[in-house]
N, C-alpha and C positions, 0 to 999 in steps of 0.2 A: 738186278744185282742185289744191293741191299735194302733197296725199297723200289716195287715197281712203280712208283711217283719220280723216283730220281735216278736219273740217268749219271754215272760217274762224269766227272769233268776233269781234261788236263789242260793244263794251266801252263804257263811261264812265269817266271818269279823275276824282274829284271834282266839280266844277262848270267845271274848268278843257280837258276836250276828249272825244274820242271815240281809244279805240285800237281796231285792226283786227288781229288775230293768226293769222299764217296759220300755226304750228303749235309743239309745245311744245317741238321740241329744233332747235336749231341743223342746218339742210341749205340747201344751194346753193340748191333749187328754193325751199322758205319765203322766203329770202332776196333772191333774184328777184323771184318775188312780192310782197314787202312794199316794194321799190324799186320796182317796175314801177307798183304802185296806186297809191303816195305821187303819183308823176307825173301820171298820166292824172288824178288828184283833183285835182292843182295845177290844170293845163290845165284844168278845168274852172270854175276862179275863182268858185267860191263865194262868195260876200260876207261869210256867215257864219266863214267859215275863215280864220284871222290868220296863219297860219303852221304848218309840218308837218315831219317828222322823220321816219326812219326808223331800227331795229337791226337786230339779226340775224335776226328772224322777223316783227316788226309793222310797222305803219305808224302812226303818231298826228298827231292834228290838233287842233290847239288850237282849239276854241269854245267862246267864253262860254255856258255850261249855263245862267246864269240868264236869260238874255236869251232863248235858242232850244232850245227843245223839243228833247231828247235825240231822242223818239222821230222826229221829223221828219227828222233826221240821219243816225239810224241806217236809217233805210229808204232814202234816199238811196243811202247805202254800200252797202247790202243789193242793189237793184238793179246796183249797178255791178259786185258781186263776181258777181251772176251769168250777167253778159256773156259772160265769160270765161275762160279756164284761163289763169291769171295768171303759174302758174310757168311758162309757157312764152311770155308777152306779151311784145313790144317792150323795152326798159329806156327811159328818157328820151332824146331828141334831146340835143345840146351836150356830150356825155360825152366826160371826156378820155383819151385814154392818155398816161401817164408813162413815160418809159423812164430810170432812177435807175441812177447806177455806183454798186455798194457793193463792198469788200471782203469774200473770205469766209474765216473762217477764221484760223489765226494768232493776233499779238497783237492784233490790232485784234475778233476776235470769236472767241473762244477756246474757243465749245462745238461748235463743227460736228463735230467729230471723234465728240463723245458724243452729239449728235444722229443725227446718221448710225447710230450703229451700233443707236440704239434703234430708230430707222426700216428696221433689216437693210440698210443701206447702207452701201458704202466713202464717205469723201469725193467723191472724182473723181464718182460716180453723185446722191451726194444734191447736190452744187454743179450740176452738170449739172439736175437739177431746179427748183432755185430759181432757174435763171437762165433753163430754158424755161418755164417758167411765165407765163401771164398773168393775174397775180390781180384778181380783180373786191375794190373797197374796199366790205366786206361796212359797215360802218357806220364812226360817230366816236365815242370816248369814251374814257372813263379817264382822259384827261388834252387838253385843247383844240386838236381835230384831229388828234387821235393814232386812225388807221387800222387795222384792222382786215381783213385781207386772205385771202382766199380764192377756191378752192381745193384746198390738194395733195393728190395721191393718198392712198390709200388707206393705204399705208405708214407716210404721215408723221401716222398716226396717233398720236402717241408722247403720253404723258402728260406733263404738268405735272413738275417734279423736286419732291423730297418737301421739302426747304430751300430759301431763298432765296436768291438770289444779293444781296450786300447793296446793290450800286450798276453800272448800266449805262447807259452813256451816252445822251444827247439823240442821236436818228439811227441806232438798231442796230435791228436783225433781229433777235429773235428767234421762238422757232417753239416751237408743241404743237397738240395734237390739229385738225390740218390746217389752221393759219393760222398766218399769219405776222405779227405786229403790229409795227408802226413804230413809234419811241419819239419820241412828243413835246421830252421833258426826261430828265434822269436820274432813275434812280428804280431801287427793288428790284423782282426780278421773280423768280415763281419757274421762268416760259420759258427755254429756253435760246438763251444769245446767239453767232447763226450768222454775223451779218453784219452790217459798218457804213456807214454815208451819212451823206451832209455835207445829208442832205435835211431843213429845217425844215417841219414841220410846221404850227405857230403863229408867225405874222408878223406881231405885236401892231404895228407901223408898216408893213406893208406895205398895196397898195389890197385884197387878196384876203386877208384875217387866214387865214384856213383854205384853202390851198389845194386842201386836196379833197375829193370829194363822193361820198357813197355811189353807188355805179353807174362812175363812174370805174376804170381799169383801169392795174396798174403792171407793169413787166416789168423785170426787174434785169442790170443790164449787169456781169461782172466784171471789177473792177479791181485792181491792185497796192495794195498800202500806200501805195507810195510816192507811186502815183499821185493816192490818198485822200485823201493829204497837201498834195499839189498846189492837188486840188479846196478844199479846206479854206482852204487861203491866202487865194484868194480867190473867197469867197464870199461877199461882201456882201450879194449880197441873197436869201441863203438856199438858192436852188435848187440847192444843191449838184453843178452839171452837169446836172441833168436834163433831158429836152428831152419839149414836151408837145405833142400833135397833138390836134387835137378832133374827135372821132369824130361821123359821121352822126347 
């Protein structure tokens, strides 16, 4: 399926649902995979199925265990997984692309320089990157709606730094081992912070709390500070300029 080393696996989660795990480390294709099935499982409107989720490698479905036979479930899934080579299936219909102005760099995101050069990149070449890039939003988590994005070359393999950074802002960029994560809220990280947006993640009074969704795709526009600044001003309702298209 998505790697001929690894064989999917369906799981039980307590009494509370069933996970699907298409493989043990984080890659593009697992990732795909576990968006792709989450979907096609939706569309399938199970009755037993209350609701579903995806991360970086599974897919999980909440059913009540004590009402409906695991086994019944899992065969179910079992059949579905082998329709198909899933890492290379469809992603969901309604998918959006984001295109987000961040700043890179400077005071507004002050490690691109030591990014870069762990990546064996000048500036000018690792900015040029993160701004061709269209990262698929590999999953949500760490903090509500805070995205997970991938992803980059091979390069930007760069690890974690060894300390923390103690505080980075709600809306930055940072980046390690080929993702790039968007910051919910402030918070410490020990990623390094390449880039900033006036982009809300969690919009506790907006109609769409969570504006995005695993499978969703973002592409970063480079802007000035100042221009950062601008966007900032006014940005009442969060979208910090972004402009969203909805994909096939």
């Amino acid at each position: 399926m998505t790697d001929p080393t690894y064989t999917p696996k369906i799981q039980s989660v307590g009494l509370n649902g069933v996970l699907v795990t298409f493989g043990e480390r984080a890659t593009d294709a697992a990732n795909r995979a576990a968006i792709a099935f989450r979907g096609a499982v939706d569309d399938q409107g199970w009755t037993e199925v209350t609701e579903s989720s995806s991360t970086l490698v599974s897919a999980f479905f909440r059913v009540d265990l004590a009402e409906h036979r695991f086994d019944g479930i899992r065969d179910q899934l079992a059949d579905m997984l082998a329709g198909q080579d899933w890492s290379s299936a469809p992603l969901p219909a309604g998918r959006s692309l984001w295109t987000i102005p961040a700043a890179f760099g400077g005071s507004r995101a002050p490690q691109l320089a030591e990014a870069a050069e762990a990546a064996g990149l000048d500036e000018a070449q690792a900015l040029a990157d993160l701004t061709a890039a269209r990262l698929r939003v590999l999953t949500l988590g760490f903090a509500p709606g805070q995205p997970y994005l991938g992803t980059l070359g091979e390069a930007w393999s760069i690890p974690r730094q060894v300390g923390l950074t103690p505080n980075v802002p709600a809306g930055a960029l940072v980046a390690a081992v080929r993702q790039v994560c968007l910051f919910a809220k402030d918070t410490p990280t020990g990623w390094r912070h390449v880039g900033q947006t006036a982009f809300a993640c969690f919009r506790p009074n907006g109609a769409t709390p969570f504006p995005l969704s695993p499978g969703d795709e973002i592409q970063f526009t480079d802007v000035s500070g100042a221009e950062l600044a601008r966007i900032e001003a006014h940005n009442s309702d969060g979208a910090g300029g972004a402009v969203q298209e909805v994909l096939a």
